[in-house]
N, C-alpha and C positions, 0 to 999 in steps of 0.2 A: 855730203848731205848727212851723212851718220855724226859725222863732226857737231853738226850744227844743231842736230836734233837732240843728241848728246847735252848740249850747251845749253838749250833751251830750256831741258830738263832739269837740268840743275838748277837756273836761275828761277823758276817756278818753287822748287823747293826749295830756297834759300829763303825767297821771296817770305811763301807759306809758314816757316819759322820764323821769322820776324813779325811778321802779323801777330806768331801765338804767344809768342814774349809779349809783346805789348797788350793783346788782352789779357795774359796772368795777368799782368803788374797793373791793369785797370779795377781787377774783378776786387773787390774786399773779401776777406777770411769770411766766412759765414762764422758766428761763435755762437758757441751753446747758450741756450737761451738760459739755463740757471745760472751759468756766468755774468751773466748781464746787467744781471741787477734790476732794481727798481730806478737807478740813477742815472741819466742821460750821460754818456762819457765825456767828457771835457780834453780838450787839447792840452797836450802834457807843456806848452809852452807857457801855460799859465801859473804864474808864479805863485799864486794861492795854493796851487795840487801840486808843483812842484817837489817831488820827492824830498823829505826832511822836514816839511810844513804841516805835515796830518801825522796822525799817531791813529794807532788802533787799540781798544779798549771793550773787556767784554762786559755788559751789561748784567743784571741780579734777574736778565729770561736768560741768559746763557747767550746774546746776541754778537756777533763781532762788529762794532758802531765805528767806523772811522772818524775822527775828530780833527776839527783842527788844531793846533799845538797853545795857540794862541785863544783861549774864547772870551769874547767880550760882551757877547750879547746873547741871553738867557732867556728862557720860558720856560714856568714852571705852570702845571695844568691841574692842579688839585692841592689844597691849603698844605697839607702835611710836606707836600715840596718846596711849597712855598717859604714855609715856617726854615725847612731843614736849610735853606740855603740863607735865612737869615740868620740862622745858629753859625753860620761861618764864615760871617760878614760880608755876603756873598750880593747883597740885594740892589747897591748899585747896576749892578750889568744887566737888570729887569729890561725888558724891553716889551713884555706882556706877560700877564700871569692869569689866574683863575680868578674870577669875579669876586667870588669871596672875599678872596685876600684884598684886593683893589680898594673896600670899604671896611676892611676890619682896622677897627680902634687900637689894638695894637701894634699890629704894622704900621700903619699909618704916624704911630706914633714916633717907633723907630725912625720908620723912612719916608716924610711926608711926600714923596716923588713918586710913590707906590700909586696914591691916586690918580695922577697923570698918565698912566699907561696904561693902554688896552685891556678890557677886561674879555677873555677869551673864553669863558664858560668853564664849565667843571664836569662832575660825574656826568652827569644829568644828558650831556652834549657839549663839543668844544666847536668853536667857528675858526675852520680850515682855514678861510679867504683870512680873517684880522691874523693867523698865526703864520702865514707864508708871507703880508704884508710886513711882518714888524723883522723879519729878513733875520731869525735869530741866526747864532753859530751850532745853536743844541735847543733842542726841545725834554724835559723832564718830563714824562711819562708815565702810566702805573700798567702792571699788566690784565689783562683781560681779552676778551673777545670781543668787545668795544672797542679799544682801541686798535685792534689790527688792522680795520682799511683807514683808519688815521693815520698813523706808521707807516704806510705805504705810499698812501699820496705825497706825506711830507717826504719821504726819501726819494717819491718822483720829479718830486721839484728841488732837490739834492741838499735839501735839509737833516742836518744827522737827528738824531731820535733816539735819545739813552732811556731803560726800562730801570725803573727802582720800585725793587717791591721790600721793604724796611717791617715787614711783618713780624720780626724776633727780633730779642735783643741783639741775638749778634748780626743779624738782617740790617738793622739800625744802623750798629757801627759801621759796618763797612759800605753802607748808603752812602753816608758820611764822609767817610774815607774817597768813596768814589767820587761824589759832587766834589770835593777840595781839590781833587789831583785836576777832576777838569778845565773846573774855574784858576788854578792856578792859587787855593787857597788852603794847602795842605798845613801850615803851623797852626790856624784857626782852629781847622776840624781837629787836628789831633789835641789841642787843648781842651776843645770841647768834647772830645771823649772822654778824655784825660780824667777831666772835673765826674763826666757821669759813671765810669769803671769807682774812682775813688770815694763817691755818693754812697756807690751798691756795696762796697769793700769795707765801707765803715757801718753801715746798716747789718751788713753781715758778723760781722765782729763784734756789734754790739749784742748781736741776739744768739751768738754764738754759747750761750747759758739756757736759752730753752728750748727745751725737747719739741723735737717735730711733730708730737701728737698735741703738743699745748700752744702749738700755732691758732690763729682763730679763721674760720671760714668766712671768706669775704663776695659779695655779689656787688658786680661791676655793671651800672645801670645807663645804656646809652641814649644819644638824643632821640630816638625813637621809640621812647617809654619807659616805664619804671618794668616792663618784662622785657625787656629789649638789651642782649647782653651776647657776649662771647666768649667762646671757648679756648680749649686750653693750646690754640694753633694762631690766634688771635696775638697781638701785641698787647693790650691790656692785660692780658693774664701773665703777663711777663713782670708788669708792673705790679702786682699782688703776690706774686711771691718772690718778687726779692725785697717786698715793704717789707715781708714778714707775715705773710697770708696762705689762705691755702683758697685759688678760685673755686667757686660753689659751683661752675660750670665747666668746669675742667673735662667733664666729658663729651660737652660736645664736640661734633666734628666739622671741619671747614671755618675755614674762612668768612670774615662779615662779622656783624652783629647781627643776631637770630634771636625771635623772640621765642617765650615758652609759655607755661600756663602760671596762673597764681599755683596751682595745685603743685605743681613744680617746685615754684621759689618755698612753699610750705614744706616737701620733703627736704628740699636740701640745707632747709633751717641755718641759714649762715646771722653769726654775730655783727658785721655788718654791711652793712648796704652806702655802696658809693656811685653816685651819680654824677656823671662828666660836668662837666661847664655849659656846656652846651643845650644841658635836659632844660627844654623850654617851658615845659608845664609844673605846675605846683607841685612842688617831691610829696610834700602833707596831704594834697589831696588825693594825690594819684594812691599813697599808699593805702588812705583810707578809703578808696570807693574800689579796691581790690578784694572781694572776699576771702577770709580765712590769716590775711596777711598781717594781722593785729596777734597772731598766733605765733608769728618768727620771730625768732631772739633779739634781733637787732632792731626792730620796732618795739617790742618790750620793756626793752634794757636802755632806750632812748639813745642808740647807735647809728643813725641813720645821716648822713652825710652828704654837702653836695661840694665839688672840686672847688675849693675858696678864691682863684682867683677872676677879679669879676673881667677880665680884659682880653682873658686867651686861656687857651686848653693847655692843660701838664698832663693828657695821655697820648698825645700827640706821639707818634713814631721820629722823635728827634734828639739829638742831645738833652734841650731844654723839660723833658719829661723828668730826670733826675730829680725836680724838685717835687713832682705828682708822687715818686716815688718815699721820697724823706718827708713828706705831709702824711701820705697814709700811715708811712713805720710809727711816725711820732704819735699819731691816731692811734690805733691799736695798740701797740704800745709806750702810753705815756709814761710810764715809772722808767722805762729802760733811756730813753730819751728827753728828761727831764729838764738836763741841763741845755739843751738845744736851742738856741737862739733862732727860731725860724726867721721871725719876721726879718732878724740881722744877712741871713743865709738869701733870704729870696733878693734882697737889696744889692748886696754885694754882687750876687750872679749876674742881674739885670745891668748891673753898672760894668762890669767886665764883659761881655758881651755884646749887649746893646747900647753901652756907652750914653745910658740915664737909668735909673734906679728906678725900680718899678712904682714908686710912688711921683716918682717925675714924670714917669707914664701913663698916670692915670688909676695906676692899680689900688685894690685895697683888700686886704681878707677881712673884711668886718664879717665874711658869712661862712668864717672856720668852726663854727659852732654848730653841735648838731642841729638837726632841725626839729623844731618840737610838734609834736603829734598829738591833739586831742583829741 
């Protein structure tokens, strides 16, 4: 009986082990939920996630974006993105971009295909459902607090999501740098930095004769008015002095274009005044139904300026702003850059890059001229 009871015993716990093996090996790992992600895990048999087919890459928020090695299809969510990935002949792989861009005369011109794809919204609001629809491999992005639960949904539906914020010159470049390695389009970008480092190098050398206090103070006027401008954290201010300027709002702080007072533009008395491409209202009237603003030099001295080309923006945070930069130098200082072929300069650029000449484009500076003010 002892035998048997003996036996019985064991075969119970033998039995009891085997059950608990088999429920380990049922139960799943609990994993930390910051491990997790936003992105559903995918079965490793899938030759897309296949180790060797994604690359990791960190983003201008400090983000680590997994990628695929390969990208072929693009979204870009705001024109300045837009613009940058045509700086690196990148615009085929569009598969949706920002509305803007969708009906802009320049793009369009490049890349008549730009109108055919989804137009996804801009600052303003971007539409999730058309951008998870058009199934990119990257989404182009900018950073904010707006877009954080956009980032998030798209990485729930396991869309990658790269952040560019190109707000400095060297912000710019390595924007640049970055969209090229993604798209697989890194000889493009580095020519087109190539061209804008070699722009600022000879702008610099040319003025390399005059003294830093005999620079002229320049006020940079954005599409939301003739007081509508930014400081010296801004990318535009990047552009004023390497033309050869010193920004008249170099004090302010943050990010954006911020407006100020007439009373303001009158202290900081700048020689002159340049208005983006984009300033939609009258630069003559605005200045003149501004009180006190007939009192600043560069209204005075008939210095007043609006960006010449009629077809697209050169303050634009991309390569192609080098030209915004060698129009102002040549502006401010015309004796130093005398012999400067512009018209020949914008032609050429257009034709190497966007492969027709900016008057094959449409373009034209008939409105390099200051603007006159009675």
């Amino acid at each position: 009986m002892k035998k048997i009871k003996l036996f019985t015993l064991m075969a119970i716990l033998v039995f009891g082990m085997i059950m608990l093996v088999g429920c380990e090996e049922e139960t799943p790992a609990v994993q930390d939920p910051a491990q997790q992600g936003n992105v559903a895990p995918v079965a490793n048999n899938d030759p897309a996630v296949d180790e060797g087919d994604t690359r990791v890459m960190t983003d201008q928020a400090g983000r680590q974006v997994e990628l695929a090695k390969e990208v072929n299809r693009v979204i870009t969510t705001w024109r300045p993105s837009t613009s940058l990935l045509f700086a690196i002949g990148g615009q085929e792989k569009l598969v949706a971009a920002d509305t803007h861009s969708t009906k802009n005369e320049f793009l369009l011109g490049v890349y008549p295909e730009i109108g055919n794809i989804p137009g996804i919204g801009n600052r303003k609001g971007l539409n999730l459902e058309e951008m998870v629809a058009a199934k990119p491999d990257v989404v182009f992005i900018w950073q904010g607090t707006d877009t954080e639960p956009v980032i998030k949904q798209l990485e729930q539906q396991g869309i990658a999501v790269f952040v560019l914020v190109p707000e400095s010159q060297d912000d710019m470049k390595e924007a640049t740098r970055l969209m090229g390695e993604i798209i697989g389009h890194q000889e493009q970008a580095e020519a087109a930095i190539a061209y804008y480092d070699n722009t600022v190098k000879m702008i610099v050398d040319k003025l390399a004769g005059v003294a830093k206090e005999d620079l002229p103070v320049a006020f940079m006027a954005g599409s939301g008015g003739l007081l509508n401008t930014v400081g010296g954290e801004y990318y535009q201010h990047f552009l004023i002095e390497n033309a050869g300027g010193k920004n008249a709002a170099a004090e302010l702080k943050g990010f954006g274009w911020q407006d100020i007072s007439a009373e303001q533009m009158v202290t900081w008395n700048p020689e002159y005044i340049f208005a983006t491409q984009f300033f939609d209202a009258d630069l003559a009237e605005a200045v003149k139904s501004q009180a006190g603003l007939q009192n600043v030099k560069a209204v005075q001295e008939g210095k007043v300026y609006k960006f010449p080309a009629n077809i697209t923006s050169w303050d634009f945070p991309e390569p192609l702003s080098a030209l915004g930069i060698l129009w102002m130098a040549k502006t401010m200082h015309p004796d130093v850059f005398a012999d400067l072929d512009f018209n020949a300069e914008v032609e050429n650029y257009h034709k190497k890059f966007f492969g027709k000449t900016f008057t094959e484009l449409g373009g034209n500076l008939d409105e390099s001229a200051p603007i006159t003010i009675k």
